[in-house]
Structures are given as C-alpha cells and as structure tokens.
N, C-alpha and C positions, 0 to 999 in steps of 0.2 A: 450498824449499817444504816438504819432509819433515822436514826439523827444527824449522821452524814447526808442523806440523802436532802432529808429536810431542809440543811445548811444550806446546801449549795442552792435550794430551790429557792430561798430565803433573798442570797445574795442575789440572784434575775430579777426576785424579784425587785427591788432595793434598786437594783441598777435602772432596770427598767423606769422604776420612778422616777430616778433621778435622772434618767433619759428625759422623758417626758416632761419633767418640772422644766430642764433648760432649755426644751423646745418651743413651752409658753413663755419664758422671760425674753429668747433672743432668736429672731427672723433668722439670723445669720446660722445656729445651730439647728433650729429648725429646718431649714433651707440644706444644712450639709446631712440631717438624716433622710429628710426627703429626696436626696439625689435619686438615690437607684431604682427608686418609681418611675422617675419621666426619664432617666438618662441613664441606664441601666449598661450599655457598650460603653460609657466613657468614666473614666475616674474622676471622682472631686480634685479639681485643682483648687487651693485657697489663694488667697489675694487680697494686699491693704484694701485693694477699692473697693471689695465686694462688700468688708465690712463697713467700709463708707457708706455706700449704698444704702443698707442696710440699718444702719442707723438713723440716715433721716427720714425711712420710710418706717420708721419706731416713730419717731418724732410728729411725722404726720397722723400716727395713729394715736397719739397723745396727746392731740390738739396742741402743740408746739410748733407748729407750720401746716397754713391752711394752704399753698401753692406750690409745688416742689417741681423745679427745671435742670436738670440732668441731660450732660452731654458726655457722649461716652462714646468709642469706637464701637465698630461691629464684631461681635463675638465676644464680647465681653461679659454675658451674662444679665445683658440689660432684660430683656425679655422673659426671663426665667426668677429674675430676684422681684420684679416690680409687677408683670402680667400675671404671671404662674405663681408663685411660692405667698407673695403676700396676701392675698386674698383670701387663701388655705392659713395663713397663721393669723388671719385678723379674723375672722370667722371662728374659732377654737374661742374668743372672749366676747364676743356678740355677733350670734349667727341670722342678724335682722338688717344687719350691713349690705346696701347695694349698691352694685357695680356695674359702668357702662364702660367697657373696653372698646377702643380705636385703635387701627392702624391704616395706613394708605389701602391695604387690603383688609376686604372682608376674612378670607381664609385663614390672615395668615392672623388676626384676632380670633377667630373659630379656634385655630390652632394651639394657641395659649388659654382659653376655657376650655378646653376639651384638658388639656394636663393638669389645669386644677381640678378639674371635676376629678380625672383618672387619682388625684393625690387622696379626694376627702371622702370616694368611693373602697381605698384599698384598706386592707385588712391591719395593718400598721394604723392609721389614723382613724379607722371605726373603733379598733382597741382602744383606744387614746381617748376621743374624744366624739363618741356617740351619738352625742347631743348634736351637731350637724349631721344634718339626713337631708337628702335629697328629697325631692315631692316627685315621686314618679309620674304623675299625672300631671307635670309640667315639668317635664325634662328633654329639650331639645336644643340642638346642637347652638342656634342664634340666642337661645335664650334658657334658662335653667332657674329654678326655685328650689329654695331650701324650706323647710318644717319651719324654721324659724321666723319666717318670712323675709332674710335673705333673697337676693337674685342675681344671677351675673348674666348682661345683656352684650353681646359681641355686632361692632360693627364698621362700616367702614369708614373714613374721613367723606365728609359730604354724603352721607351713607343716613340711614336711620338713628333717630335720637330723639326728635318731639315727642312730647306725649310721655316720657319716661323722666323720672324725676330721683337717680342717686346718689349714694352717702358718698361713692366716689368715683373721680373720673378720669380713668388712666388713656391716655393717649402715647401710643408705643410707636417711636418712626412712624410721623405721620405723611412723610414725605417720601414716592419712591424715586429711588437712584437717577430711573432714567431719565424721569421727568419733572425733576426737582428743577431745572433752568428753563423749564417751562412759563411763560408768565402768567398762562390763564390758568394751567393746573396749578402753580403757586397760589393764583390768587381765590381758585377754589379751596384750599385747605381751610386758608387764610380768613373766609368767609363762613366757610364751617366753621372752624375755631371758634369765633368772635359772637356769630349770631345765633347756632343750633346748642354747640355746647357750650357754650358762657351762661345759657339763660336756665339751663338744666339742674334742676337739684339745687337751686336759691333758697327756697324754702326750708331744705333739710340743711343746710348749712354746709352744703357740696363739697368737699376737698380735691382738689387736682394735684393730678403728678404727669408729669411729660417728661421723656425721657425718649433721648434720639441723637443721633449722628449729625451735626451739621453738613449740610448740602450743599446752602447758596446763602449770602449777607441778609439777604430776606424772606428764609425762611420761617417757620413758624419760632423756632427760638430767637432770631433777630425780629421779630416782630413782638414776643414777648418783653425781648429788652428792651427795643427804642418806645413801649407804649407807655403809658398813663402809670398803671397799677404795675409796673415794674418792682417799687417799692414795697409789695403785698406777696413778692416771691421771692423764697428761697431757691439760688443758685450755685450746682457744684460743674465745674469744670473739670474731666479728664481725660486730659490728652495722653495719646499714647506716647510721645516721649517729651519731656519736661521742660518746659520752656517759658519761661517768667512770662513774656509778653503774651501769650495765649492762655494764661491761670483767668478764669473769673470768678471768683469767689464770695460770694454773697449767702454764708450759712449763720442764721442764727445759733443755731447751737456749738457755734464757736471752733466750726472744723476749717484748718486749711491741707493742702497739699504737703505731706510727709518728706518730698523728693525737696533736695537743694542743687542737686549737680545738673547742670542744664544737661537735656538728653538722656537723662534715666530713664527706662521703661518702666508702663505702666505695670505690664505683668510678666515679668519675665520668665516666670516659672510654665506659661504657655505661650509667649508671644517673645522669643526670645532675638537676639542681634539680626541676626540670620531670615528670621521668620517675618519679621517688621521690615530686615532690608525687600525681602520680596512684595511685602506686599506695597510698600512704597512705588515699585518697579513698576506693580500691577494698577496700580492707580494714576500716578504719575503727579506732576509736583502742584496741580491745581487738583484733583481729588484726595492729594495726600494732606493738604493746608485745611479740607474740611473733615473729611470724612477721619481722616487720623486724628489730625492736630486740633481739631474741632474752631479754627479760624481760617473760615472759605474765605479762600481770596475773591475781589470783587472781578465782577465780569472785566474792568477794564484793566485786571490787572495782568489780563493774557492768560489762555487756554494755550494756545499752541506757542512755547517757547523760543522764538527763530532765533538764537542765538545757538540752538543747537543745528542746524542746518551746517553743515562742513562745506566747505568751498574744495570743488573738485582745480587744482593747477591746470591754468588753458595748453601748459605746455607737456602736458604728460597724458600716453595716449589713452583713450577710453579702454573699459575692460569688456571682456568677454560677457555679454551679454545673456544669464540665462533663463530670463523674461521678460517681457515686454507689456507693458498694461495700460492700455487704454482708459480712459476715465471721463466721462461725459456728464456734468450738469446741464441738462436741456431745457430752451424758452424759445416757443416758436414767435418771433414776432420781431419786426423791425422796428417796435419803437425801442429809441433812444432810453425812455424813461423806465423802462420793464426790466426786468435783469436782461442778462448775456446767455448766450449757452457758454458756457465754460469748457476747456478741454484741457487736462496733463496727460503726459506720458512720461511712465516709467521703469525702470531697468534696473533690474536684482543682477549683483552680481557679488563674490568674496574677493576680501580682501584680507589673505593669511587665513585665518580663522573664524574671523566676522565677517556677517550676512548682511548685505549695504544695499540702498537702490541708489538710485541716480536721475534725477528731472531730465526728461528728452527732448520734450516741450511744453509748451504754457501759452494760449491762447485763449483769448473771451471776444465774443462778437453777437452783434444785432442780426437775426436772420431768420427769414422764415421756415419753413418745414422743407421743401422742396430742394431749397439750398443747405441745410442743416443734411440731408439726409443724403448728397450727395458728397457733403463734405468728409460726410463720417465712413462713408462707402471708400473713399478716395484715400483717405486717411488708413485705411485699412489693407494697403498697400505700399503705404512707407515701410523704409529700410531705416532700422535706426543704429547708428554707431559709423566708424568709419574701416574700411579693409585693413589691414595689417596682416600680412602672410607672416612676416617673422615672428609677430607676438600671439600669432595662431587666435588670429581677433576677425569676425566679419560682423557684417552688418545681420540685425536681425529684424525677422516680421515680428507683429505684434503676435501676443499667444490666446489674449482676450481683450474683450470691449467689457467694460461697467458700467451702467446707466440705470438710473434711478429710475424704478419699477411702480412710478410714482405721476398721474396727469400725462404732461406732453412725451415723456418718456417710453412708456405704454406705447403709442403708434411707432415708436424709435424699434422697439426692440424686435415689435411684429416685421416690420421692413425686414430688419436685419437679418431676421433669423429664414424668414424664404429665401434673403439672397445666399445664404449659407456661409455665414459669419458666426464665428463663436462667438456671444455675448451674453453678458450676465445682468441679470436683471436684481438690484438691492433691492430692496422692500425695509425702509427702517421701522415698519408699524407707528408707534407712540414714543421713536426715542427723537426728541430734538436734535436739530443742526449740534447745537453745544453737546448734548450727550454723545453724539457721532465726533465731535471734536476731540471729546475728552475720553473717547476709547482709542481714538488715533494718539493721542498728547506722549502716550507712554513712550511710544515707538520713535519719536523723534526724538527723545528723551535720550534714547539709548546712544546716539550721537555715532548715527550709521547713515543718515539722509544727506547725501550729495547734492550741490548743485554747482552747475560750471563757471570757472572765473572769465571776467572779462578780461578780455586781449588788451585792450586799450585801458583800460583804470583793473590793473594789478590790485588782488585782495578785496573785489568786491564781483557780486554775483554776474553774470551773463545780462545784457540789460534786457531783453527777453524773459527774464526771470523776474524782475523785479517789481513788478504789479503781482504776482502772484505771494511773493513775501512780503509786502508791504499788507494786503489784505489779512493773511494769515497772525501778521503781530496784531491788527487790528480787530479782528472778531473777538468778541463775536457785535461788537460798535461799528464794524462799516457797515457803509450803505449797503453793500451787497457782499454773499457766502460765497458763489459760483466757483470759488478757486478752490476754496478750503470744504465743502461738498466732495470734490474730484481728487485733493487728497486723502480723507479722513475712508472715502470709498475704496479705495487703490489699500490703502493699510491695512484696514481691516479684513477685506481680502484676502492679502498677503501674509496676515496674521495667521487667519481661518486655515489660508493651505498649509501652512506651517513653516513657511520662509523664516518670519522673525519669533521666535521665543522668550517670551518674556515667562519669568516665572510667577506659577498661580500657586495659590495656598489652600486651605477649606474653607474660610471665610471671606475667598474671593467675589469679589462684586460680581454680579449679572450681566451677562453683553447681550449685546445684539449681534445674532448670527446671522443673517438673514438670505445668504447668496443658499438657496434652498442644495442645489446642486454640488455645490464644494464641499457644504459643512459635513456629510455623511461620512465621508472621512477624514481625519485629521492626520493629514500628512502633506508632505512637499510633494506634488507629483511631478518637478521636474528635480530630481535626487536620482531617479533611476537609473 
C-alpha cells in the first residue's frame, strides 16, 4: 500500500515538473495554465493567433525583434497575452526586467498590472518560481518592485513616463474608441508616442510592443507605418475575417497568415458566423473596415453610407406615424459665415415587420436667438403626415425636441422647458461629431431610413432633402455637420428608446448614451 502510495505521489510529482518545465519554454503554455488565476468564470478557448501572438513575444524576449506592432480585433486576448501573461513569464528567467505599461487609460493599464501581480502573488507561481517576490515596501497599484529589481510601472498615453527608464515598453490600445477621430486627441497620443516614450529606456536597450485595434488611417499604427524606422518593426496583421488586401505582414521570424480562403475567421471557436455577423451590425461598415478588418477606411471615404437611404414613392400614402422627433443643431447668429441652425424631423413607423423612420423635414438657416426660439416654439405645433380615414392614417404632433445640451443650445432648452415643451437635452461629453456619426452609421446600414421621392424627377430624393444627403455623403470633409449632428441625435435616441435593435455582443464597443432621461430604461415607450 506505501509503495502505492509513493507511486502515485511520484507521478504529481513528475507531472508537475513536467508542468512547470513547459510553462518556462512556451508563453502560450504558460498563459493556458495561468488562465483560472485572472479568468476563472470563463474557459480557455485556444486559437492559431494566440499562438501567433505568442511567439513573437518569445521572439522579442530572445532579442529576435526589438519593435513588435500587432493589430488585432477586440476580444481577442490582446491584453491578457501581451499586458498580463508575458510579463509573469519573462520575469520566471530574469526578474530585473522593467516595465512601463500604456493604455489610452490609466485604469484600464492599473487593470492589467494588478492581474500580473495577482498571477506572481498566487500559490501556483510562488510554488514554481519563488525567486520572484514582490518588495512589499514598494507595492502600489501605479507602480510595484520586485526582490530582483524588476518593476512594473502602469500609465496612461500622455500620462507619466519621464524620469523612468525600462527594459520594456508595452503600449495596449493607445487609442480610445470614442475619440480616436479626434484630431487633437490623436495628435496627443501621437506626441506621447514619439517624444515621452521613444526616448525612454535607450540606454537599457528598450524593447517595444504595441498592440491594438485600428481606429483611424492615422492612428498610432498608421503613423508607425508611414515613419522613418518602419523598417526596425516587426509587423503581424489579424483580421478578423481573411482578406488578402488587408494582411500586412512584416515578421521576421518568417510567420505569415495560415487562412487562404478569403473570409475565414479569425476565431471561430469564440467568434463564430453568427457572432462576427452581429458585431459587424454593431459597428457598421466604417468601424468594421478598422476595428474588425484592422484597414480604417479614410474619413473621406464616408461614415454615413447614403446609398443606404430608401426613397419613400411620392405616390404611395405616408404611414401611420408613431413618433415624431424633432432634432435641432443650434447657432445663434446671422452671419452667413458661422454655421446654420440646422433642423430634421422624423417619423418611426413599420412596415410588416421592420421598424423604419422617415425624414419630415430638413432645414438649415442664419438667425439669431429670438428668431430661432420662435421658430422652434412654432415648429412645435406642426402636424406631420397627411389625413387618410380609410388607411386609418392622421397627422401627428411631434412627441419630442433634441438639442444639443451643448453652448447656445443650453439657453434653447431653458426657454423650452418653462414653455412646457418636452425636449431633450444630448450631452455628447468627449465623443466627436465622427464618433456621433459612426454610432448612428449602423442604423442606416440596416436600410430602414426613408426619404421622400420627388414628384417631378421620379427615383430621386424630395429636393428639400437634398442638401441634407449631399452633407451627409460628405462628412465628415464638408464645411459644415449641422445636418448630420440632427441625424446622428434623432438615431441615437431612437436606438436608446429601443425603436431600432441592432444586435450587441460582450465585446461590444462603448456608446454614448447621454439623453440622461431615456436611457434609465431600455425600452420603446411608444409599444404600449
């Protein structure tokens, strides 16, 4: 019985070793027993790209590539293989390696040193590999030392970095979603990048790795590519489905893309037909060319798609109306040269099964407050649609105003609301005209936006409409948004109250919700 015993104790231990041997030779093995530490509700999915990843981040730690740029969709494990996992497996062969972790946010780099720490604090990797120890006496959240003289220093793009000098420099989505078509927030990254962490850690012979989602043509990874030292970086391209012209492939270590069938998924064992059609849905076909396909289309290559715009027949009668939305981009002032106040109106109504609006009207003008605030008063008293008893069709009042909670809009809404008008006041915070565009982009996408045809030139829009679609193909390059402000307001809205449905996923992008009043419930409240 004791020499049973012994066996079996024999073989743990054996295996264990043999555990622990292939978790120092391969990141990738390491990484899949380290799972149940930081991800413990979710099971290991494996994946070709994961070991792709994974290899070139061997590769960098072999002095085999000193620059390593990685495009990868969201949810892919980027931040868990490169922020979290390698750090805890390069530390087990030299625990005097330091680290200065970037992301657009501080937190959400906090967030990935706090799960390495949690890896090289647990009772699995102290059994293992001892020799990395924490300095309690300098262990905090922005910043942590090891015994060894190791450190891992977390912070944000344009964030803190002088003064710190490490072995390497991981920058994780340095770009966020909303304000990625920003140009000063781009150009602040861009300036971080090049002037705080370019000069960082020369002396120790720095290694860098970035790794992130394309956003915009002149992002931080398009500005890697079109520079100088392009030549001094290793680059892997993966899209989430397979597409010749979107591969960029620049790995020394001789890796290319496994897929030949255009359209293969990356991961289908978590990202599968089904799961990629939604989130394409949820993006729409200018967040899907970066953020998926990892090749942003350029601004001028159109956010809002007007080709999906449906021409309502001028001889078929309007439907049953059952909302009416007001939409106001406002500019107090009578110069010519200033914007416009801008105004659409719009009308939800089905047709069969699908949930359509319909443009009511489209006006932009010069004028000052006094006149603006009359107009909007006056305006608030239209009938929109025309009578029809037989198709049991009336005209209807608006149900709300939308105006930008934003400068001259502010006085708009204070009028409004003493006269006793229901209106809602948007607040975009820090997302761009373009981010407001490209949360509306979906929704037209879905090819439910009506606009009416003209009487006189059959198959083209109402000419009253057509200053409004001409802007719209043109943003976000016209001179002026005023149009596509008062749609991208009205959608989002109508999104928020639950009229239109697009499907989300778990690694759905961020929106802006911001009509304070709507969002607390998610629902249609004219369903009842």
């Amino acid at each position: 019985m004791t020499s049973t015993i012994d066996s079996i104790a024999m073989l743990r231990v054996l295996r264990a070793e043999k555990a622990r041997r292939a978790a120092e030779r391969s990141l990738f093995e390491f990484t899949r027993q380290a799972w149940p530490i930081v991800e413990a509700d979710n099971a290991f999915v494996d994946g070709w790209h994961l070991h792709v990843i994974c290899e070139h981040l061997e590769a960098v730690s072999a002095g085999e590539i000193e620059n390593l740029l990685i495009n990868v969709p969201p949810g892919c494990m980027k931040s868990l293989l490169v922020s979290v996992m390698w750090p805890a497996w390069e530390w087990i062969g030299d625990s005097s390696l330091r680290y200065l972790g970037a992301s657009y946010s501080e937190e959400l780099a906090i967030r990935d040193a706090m799960k390495t720490r949690d890896i090289i604090t647990s009772p699995w990797y102290r059994e293992n590999w001892e020799h990395v120890a924490l300095r309690q006496d300098a262990n905090q959240k922005t910043k942590y030392e090891l015994q060894g003289g190791g450190w891992r220093l977390s912070t944000s793009v344009g964030g803190r970095g002088t003064g710190e000098h490490p072995d390497r420099k991981l920058v994780d989505d340095p770009h966020n979603v909303k304000q990625a078509d920003s140009d000063t927030e781009r150009k602040n990254a861009l300036d971080w990048f090049d002037r705080t962490l370019g000069s960082r850690g020369v002396s120790r012979g720095a290694r860098t790795v970035v790794i992130m989602q394309r956003l915009h043509e002149r992002d931080v990874s398009g500005h890697i590519m079109k520079g100088e030292n392009y030549k001094h970086w290793d680059h892997i391209c993966l899209p989430m489905e397979y597409d010749r012209k979107s591969i960029a492939v620049k790995s020394s270590i001789g890796w290319h893309d496994p897929r030949s069938t255009e359209w293969s998924l990356l991961w289908p064992e978590l990202f599968d037909a089904d799961k990629v059609r939604k989130l394409k849905a949820q993006l729409g076909e200018y967040g899907s060319a970066g953020q998926l396909q990892q090749r942003p289309t350029p601004a001028g290559g159109g956010i809002l798609k007007v080709e999906h715009f449906k021409v309502w027949p001028h001889d078929k009668p309007l439907p049953q109306m059952e909302t009416v939305v007001q939409s106001y981009d406002t500019a107090f002032t009578d110069s010519t040269l200033n914007d416009p106040t801008a105004h659409t109106v719009w009308g939800t109504f089905r047709l069969g099964k699908r949930r359509c609006a319909l443009l009511l009207d489209a006006w932009d003008e010069h004028m000052q407050y006094p006149q603006l605030r009359k107009k909007v008063i006056d305006g608030w008293h239209e009938r929109y649609g025309v009578e029809n008893k037989l198709q049991g069709v009336r005209p209807r009042k608006p149900d709300v105003v939308l105006i930008e909670e934003k400068g001259s809009g502010i006085s708009l809404l204070q009028d409004l609301r003493q006269s006793g008008i229901p209106c809602r006041g948007y607040n975009p915070g820090r997302a761009s005209k373009v981010a407001r565009a490209s949360i509306a982009a979906p929704i037209l996408e879905l090819d439910c936006i009506y606009i009416m045809e003209s009487r006189k030139e059959p198959g083209k829009f109402v000419t009253w409409a057509r200053a409004f679609v001409d802007q719209c193909e043109r943003f976000p390059n016209d001179e002026n948004d005023d149009y596509v402000d008062t749609f991208s307001q009205s959608m989002i809205w109508l999104k928020d109250a639950g009229w239109f449905d697009i499907d989300v996923v778990e690694e759905d992008i961020e929106e802006e919700r911001d009509y304070e009043r709507d969002r607390k419930v998610r629902r249609n409240p004219y369903d009842a």
